[in-house]
LUMVO-716791 format. One record per atom (N, C-alpha, C, O): x, y, z. Coordinates in steps of 0.02 Angstrom, whole numbers, plus 50000, padded with zeros to 5 digits. Example, Ala and Ser with C-alpha at 12.3 -4.5 7.8 and 13.67 -1.06 7.14 Angstrom:
# LUMVO-716791
506604971650390 506154977550390 506604983550390 507124983450423 506424988850354 506844994750357 506455000250394 506705005750402 
END
This chain:
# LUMVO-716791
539615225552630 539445228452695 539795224452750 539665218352750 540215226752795 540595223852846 539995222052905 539495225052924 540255216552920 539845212452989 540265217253035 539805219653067 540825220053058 541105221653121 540655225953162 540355230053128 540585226053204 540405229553270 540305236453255 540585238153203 539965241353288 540145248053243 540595251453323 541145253753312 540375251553389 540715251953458 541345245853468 541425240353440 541755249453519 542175243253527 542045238053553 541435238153560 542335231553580 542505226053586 542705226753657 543255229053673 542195224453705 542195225953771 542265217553803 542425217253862 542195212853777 542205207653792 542985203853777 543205203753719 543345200753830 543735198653835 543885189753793 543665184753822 544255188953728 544255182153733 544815178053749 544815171953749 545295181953763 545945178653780 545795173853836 545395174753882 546185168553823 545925161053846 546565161253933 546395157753980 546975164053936 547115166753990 546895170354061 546875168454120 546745176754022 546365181654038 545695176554072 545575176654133 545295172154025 544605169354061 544875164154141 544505163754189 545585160854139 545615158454160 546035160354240 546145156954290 546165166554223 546425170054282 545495174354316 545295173554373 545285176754284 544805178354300 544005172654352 543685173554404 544005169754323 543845161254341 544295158854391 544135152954391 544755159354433 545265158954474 545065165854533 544955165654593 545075169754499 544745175754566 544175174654576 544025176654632 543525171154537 543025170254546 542855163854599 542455163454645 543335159154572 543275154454622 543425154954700 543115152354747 544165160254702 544345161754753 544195166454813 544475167354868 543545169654776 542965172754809 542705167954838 542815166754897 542325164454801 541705159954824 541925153654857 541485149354866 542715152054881 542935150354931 543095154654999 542915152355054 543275157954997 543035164655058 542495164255075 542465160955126 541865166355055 541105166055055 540995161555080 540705162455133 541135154455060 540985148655084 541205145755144 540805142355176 541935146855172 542245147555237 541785148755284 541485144855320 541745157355277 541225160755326 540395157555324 540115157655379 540225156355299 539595153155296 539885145855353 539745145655413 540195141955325 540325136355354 540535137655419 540345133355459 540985143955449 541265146755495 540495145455553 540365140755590 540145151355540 539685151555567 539185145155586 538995143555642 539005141555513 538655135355510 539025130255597 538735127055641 539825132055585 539925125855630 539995129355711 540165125955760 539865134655714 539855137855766 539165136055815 539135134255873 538625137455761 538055135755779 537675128455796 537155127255828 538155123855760 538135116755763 538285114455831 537955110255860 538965118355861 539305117555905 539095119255969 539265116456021 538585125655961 538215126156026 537755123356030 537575122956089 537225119255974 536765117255991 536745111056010 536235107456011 537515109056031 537535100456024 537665099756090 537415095356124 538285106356125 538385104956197 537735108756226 537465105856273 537565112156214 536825113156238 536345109256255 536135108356312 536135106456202 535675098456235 535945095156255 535645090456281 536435095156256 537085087856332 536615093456396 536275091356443 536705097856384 536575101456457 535925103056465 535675103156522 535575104356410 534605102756435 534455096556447 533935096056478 534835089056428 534865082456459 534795081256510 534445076756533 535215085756547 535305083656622 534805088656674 534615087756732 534695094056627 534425100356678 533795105256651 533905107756596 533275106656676 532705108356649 532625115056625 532585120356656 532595113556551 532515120656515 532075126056545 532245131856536 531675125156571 531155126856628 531475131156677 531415137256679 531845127056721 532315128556791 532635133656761 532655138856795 533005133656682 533495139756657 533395143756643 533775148656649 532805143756613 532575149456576 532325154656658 532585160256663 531835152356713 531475156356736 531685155556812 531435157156866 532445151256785 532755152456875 532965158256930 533395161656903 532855160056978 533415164556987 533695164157037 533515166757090 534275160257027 534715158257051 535205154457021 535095148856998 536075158957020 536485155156957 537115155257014 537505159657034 536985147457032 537805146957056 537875138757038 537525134257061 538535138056980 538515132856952 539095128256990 539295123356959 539335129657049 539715124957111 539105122057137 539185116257156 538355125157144 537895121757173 537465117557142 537025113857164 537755119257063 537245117357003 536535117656995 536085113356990 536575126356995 535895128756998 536025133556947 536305138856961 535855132256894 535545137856830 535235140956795 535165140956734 534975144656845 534465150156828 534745157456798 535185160956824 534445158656749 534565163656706 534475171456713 534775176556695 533865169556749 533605177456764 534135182156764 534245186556722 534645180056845 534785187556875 535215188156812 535385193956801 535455183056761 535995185556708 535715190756651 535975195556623 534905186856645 534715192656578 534865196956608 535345200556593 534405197856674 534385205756712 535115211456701 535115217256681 535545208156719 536275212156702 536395215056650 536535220956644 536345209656595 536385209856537 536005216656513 536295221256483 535155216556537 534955221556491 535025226656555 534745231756537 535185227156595 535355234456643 535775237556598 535655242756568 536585232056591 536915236556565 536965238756500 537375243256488 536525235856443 536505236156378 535825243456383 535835247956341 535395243356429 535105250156409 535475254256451 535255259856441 535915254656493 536175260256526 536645262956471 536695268956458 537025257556437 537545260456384 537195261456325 537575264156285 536465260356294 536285264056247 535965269056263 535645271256215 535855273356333 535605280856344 536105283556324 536115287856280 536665281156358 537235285856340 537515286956251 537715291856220 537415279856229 538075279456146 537305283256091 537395287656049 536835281156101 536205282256046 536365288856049 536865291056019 535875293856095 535935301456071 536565304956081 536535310756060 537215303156110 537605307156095 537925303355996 538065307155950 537945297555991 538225295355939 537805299955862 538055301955809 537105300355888 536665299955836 536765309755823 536755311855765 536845314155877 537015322855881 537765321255840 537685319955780 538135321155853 538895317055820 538975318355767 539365322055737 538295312755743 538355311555662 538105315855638 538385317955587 537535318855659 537075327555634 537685331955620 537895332855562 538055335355687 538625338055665 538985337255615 539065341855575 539395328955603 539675329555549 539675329755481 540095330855437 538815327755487 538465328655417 538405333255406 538685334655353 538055338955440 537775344955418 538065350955443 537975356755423 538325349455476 538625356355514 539615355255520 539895360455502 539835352755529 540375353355494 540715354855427 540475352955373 541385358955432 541735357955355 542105353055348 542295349755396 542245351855294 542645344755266 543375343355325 543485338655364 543795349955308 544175349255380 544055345655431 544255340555458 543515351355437 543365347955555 543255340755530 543635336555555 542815338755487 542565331755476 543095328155461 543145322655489 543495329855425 544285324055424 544725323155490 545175319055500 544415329155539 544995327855600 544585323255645 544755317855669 543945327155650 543575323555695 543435316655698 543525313255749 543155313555628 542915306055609 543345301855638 543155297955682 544035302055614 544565297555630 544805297155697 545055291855716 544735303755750 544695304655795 544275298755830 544505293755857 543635300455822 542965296655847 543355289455842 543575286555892 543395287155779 543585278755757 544145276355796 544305270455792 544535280955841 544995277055861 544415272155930 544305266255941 544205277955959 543995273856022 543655266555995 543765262056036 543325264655944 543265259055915 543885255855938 543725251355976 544385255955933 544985252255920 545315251955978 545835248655985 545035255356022 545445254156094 545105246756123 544555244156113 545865243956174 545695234556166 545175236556228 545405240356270 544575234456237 544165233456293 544325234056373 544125237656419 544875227456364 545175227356446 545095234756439 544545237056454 545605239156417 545815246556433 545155250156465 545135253156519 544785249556433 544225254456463 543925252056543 543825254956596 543855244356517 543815238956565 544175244056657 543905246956704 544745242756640 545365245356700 545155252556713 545085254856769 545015257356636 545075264556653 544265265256683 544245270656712 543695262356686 543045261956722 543415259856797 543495264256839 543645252456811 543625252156892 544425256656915 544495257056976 544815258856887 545365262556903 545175270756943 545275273156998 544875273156881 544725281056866 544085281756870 543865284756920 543695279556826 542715281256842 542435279356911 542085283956932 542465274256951 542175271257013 542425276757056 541975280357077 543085278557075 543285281557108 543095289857117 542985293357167 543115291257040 542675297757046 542085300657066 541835305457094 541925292957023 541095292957061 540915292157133 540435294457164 541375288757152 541055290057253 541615294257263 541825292157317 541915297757250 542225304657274 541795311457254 541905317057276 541365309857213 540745314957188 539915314457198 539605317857239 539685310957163 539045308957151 538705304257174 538095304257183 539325296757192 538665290157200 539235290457264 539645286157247 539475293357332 539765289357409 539695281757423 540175277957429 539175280257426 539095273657429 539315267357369 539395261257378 539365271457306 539575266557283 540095261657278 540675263557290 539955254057259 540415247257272 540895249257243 540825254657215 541375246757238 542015247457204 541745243057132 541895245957080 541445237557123 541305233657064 540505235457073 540105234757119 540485237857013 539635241856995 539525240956934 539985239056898 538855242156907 538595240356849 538605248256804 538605249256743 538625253156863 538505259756817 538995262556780 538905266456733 539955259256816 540535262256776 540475258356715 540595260956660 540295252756720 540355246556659 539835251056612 540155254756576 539405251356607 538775253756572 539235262556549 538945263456495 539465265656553 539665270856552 540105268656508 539995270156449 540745264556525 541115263656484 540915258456406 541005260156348 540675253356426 540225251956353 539895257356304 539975257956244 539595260356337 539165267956302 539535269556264 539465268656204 540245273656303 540635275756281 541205273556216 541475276956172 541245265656235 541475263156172 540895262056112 541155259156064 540425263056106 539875261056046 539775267556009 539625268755951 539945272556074 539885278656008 539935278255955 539455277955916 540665278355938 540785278355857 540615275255814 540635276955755 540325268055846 539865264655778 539415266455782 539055263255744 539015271855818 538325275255796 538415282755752 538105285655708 538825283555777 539095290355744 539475288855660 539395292155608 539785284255670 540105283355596 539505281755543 539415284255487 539135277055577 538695273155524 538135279755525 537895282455474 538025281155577 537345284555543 537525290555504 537115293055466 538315293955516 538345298155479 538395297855408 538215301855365 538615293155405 538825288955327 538095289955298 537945294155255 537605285255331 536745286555301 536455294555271 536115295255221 536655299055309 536555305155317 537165306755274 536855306855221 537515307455264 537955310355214 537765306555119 537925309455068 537475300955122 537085298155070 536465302455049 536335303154989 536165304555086 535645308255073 535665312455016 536245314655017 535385314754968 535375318554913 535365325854913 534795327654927 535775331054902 535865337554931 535145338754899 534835340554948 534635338954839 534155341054819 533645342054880 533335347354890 533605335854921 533085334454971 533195342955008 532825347754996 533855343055061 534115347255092 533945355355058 533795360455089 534055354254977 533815362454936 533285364154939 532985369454946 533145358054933 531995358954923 531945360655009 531545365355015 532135359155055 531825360155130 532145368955127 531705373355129 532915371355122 533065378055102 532765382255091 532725387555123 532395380155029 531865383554972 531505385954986 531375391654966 531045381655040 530225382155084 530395387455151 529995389155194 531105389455144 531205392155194 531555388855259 531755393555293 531665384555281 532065380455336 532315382155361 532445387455333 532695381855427 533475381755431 533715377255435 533405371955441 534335377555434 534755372455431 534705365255503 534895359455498 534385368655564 534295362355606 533505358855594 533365352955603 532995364755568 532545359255531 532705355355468 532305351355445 533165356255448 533395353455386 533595345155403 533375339555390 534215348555443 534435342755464 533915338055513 533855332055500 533595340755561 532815336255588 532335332755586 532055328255618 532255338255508 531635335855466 531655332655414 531195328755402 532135333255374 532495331655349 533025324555331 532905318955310 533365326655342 534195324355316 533815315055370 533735309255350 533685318555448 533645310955497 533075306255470 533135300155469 532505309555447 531865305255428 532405300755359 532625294955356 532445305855320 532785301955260 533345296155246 533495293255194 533675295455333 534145291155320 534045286855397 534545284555425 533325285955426 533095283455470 533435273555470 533595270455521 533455271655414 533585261455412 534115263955437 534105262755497 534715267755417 535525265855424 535565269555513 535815266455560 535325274755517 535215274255590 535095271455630 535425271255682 534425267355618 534075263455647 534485257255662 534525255455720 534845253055606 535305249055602 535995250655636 536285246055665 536315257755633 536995258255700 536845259755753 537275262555787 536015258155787 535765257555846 535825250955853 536275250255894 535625245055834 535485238255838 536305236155824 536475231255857 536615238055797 537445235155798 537545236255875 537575231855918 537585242555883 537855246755952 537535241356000 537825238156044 536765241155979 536605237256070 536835231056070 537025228256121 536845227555992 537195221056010 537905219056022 538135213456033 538245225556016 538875225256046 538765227556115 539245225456148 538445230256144 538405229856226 538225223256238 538585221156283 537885219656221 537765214356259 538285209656251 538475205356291 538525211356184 539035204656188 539735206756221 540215203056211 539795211756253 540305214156282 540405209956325 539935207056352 541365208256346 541525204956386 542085206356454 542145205256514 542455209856392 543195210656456 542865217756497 542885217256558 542645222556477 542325228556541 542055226156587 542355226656641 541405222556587 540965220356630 541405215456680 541455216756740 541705210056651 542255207756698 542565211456736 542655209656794 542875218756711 543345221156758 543155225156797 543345225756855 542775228356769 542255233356811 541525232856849 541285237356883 541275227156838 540405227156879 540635219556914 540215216756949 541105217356908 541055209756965 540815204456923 540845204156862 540495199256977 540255192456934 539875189857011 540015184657041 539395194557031 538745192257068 538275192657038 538045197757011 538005185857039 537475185857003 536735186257049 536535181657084 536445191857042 535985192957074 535545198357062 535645202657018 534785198157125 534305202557077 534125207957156 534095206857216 534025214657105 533975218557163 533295218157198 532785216257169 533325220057268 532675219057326 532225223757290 532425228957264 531395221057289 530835226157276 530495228357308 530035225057332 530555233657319 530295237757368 529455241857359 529195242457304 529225243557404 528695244957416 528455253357424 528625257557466 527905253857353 527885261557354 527395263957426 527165260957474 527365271457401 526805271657452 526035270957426 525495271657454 526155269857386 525355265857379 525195260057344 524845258657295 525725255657402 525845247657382 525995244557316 525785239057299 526335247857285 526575248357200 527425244357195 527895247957180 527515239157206 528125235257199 528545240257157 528155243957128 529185241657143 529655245157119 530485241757136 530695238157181 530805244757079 531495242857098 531855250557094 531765254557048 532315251857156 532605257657149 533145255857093 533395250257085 533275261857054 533775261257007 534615260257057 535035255957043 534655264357100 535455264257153 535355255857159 535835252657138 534775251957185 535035246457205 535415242057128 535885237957128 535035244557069 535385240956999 536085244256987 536605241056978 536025248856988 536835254856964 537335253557004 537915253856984 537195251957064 537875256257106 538075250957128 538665250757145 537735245757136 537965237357171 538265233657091 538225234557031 538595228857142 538935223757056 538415218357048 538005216757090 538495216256999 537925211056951 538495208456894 539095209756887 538145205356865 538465199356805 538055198156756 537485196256769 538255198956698 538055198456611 537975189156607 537935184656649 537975189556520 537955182156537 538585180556507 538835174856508 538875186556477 539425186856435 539915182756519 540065176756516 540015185056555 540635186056635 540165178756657 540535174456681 539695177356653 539645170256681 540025165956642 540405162356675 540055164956557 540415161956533 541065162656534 541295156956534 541505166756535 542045167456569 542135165256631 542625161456629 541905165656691 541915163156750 541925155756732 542505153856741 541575150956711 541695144656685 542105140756656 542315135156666 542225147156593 542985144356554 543585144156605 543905138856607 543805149756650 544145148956673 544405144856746 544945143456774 543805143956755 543685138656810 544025130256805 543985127956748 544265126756846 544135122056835 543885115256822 544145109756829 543285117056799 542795112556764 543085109356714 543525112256682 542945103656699 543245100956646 542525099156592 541945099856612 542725096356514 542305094556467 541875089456513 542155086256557 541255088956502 540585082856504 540265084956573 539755082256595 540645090556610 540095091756658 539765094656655 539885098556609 538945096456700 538635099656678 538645108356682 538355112556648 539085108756736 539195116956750 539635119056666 539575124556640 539945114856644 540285116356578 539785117556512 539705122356475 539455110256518 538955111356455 538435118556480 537985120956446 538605120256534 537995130056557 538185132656520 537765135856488 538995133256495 539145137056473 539075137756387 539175143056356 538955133456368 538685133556299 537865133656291 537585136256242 537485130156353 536695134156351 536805141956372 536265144956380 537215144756379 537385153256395 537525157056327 537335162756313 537865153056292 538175153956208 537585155456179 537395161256166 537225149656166 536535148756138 536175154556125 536135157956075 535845155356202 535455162356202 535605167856219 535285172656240 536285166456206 536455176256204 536565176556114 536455182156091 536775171056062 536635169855988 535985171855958 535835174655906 535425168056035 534745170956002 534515177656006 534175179855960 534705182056071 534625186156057 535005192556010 534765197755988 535595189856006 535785193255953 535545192555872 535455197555837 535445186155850 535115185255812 534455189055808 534395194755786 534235187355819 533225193955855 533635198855840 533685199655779 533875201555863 534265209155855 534415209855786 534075214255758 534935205955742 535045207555697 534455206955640 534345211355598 534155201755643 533575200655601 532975206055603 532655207755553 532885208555665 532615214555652 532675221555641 532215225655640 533375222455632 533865226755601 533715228655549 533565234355534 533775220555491 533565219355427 532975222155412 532895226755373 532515219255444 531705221555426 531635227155431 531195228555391 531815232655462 531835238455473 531965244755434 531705250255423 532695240055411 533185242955370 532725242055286 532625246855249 532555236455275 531975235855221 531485238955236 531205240355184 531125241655292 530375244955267 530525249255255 530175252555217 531185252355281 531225261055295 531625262855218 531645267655180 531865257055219 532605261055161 532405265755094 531995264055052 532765271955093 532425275555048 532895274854988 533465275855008 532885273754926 533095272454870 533605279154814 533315280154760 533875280854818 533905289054777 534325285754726 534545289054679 
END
């Protein structure tokens, strides 16, 4: 009776073969290790000029200042979140529901065609360099806009910037979530058919509940690329850092008009750090080390962002 195998011989023993293989393996897990370390020393790096700069200046004063002019060496944070999230929810009204209709279309309501012209279409604006939109917001958008709709508006405003960010995040809401939604299992889609449906409860009720994490997740990419946006906001909303006047309802109810946030210029925290780098400040001062307590917590909130991406993406994720 033969010992041999009765299937073939799927296992490799050529002593070559192990050792070229063991060579790509290693040469992975040197890549892997880079980026890990990449990051590791990134984070090392802000947290070291950072406390040079909570040394000298009260985490206190930064966090709940408002007032950021670092020739006076006063660093208060406020009016910067404030910018920050003006223009990160102004550009996710706009990129979320048009990105997220986008991806419906190309999932469900397109043919393979339109979907091969369109997708790649969409992906370029991904790929356009920032400045560009940057220039085509204070060039072309500002101008239209007080030749139409906002008269009064500044020439450097927060609402072309926010428009044009929007506008660039589309496609990572649209690509990714369509991708989720095109994962979906046509059975799900037959069985909703079956019961009678149509095709936009399908897709509604359907197709969006079922691929809710990966949605949910090219929402949280999208906003954390608004915030970390840099060259638009520079070119288009200014670098005043400041908070709009609150005004008084009529039945003594504090409020902020939205025109005084939109139409006037303001500053991210992304354009404060720029304003610094390019300044002449030199290493060990403290307006310099701002700029790495600026690093910090715009890391943390991106971090928060992404970490709860994750969790999300785990409760929801549906398995097929």
């Amino acid at each position: 009776m033969s010992d041999a195998p009765d299937g073939p011989e799927l296992t490799r023993s050529n002593g070559w073969q192990r050792l070229r293989e063991g060579t790509y393996g290693g040469l992975f897990a040197v890549c892997a290790l880079l980026s890990v370390l990449t990051t590791v020393g990134i984070v090392v790096t802000l947290f070291v000029d950072a406390s040079a700069f909570f040394a000298n200046y009260s985490a206190l004063d930064f966090l709940a200042g408002f007032e950021w002019s670092p020739s006076n060496e006063v660093f208060g944070i406020v009016p910067l979140v404030f910018g920050t999230i003006v223009v990160t929810i102004t550009a996710a009204l706009i990129a979320l529901p048009i990105g997220t209709l986008t991806a419906i279309y190309l999932s469900e309501y397109a043919d393979a065609r339109t979907r091969s012209i369109l997708k790649p279409l969409l992906e370029i604006l991904a790929g356009v360099p920032t400045v560009v939109y940057g220039y085509f917001a204070f060039v072309y958008v500002t101008p239209l806009l007080q030749a139409t709709l906002f008269p009064g508006l500044k020439t450097f405003n927060a609402l072309s910037a926010s428009l044009m960010i929007g506008i660039m995040t589309i496609p990572m809401v649209s690509s990714i979530s369509e991708d989720a939604m095109t994962a979906v299992p046509d059975h799900l889609r037959n069985a909703g058919y079956g019961l009678g449906a149509t095709k936009y409860q399908v897709s509604t009720s359907v197709v969006v509940p079922a691929s809710i994490s990966g949605i949910f997740s090219s929402y949280i990419l999208a906003v954390s690329r608004a915030i970390g946006e840099t060259m638009i906001v520079v070119v288009a909303m200014g670098s005043q850092a400041q908070m709009p006047a609150v005004r008084d309802a009529a039945f003594g109810i504090p409020y902020v008009h939205p025109g005084d946030v939109l139409l006037e210029p303001g500053m991210t925290i992304t354009v404060a750090m720029v304003n610094i780098a390019r300044s002449d400040l030199t290493g060990g001062t403290i307006p310099y080390d701002a700029m790495f307590a600026l690093g910090l917590a715009l890391f943390a909130v991106t971090l928060v962002l992404n970490v709860l991406s994750d969790l999300v993406a785990e409760r929801y994720r549906e398995v097929y």
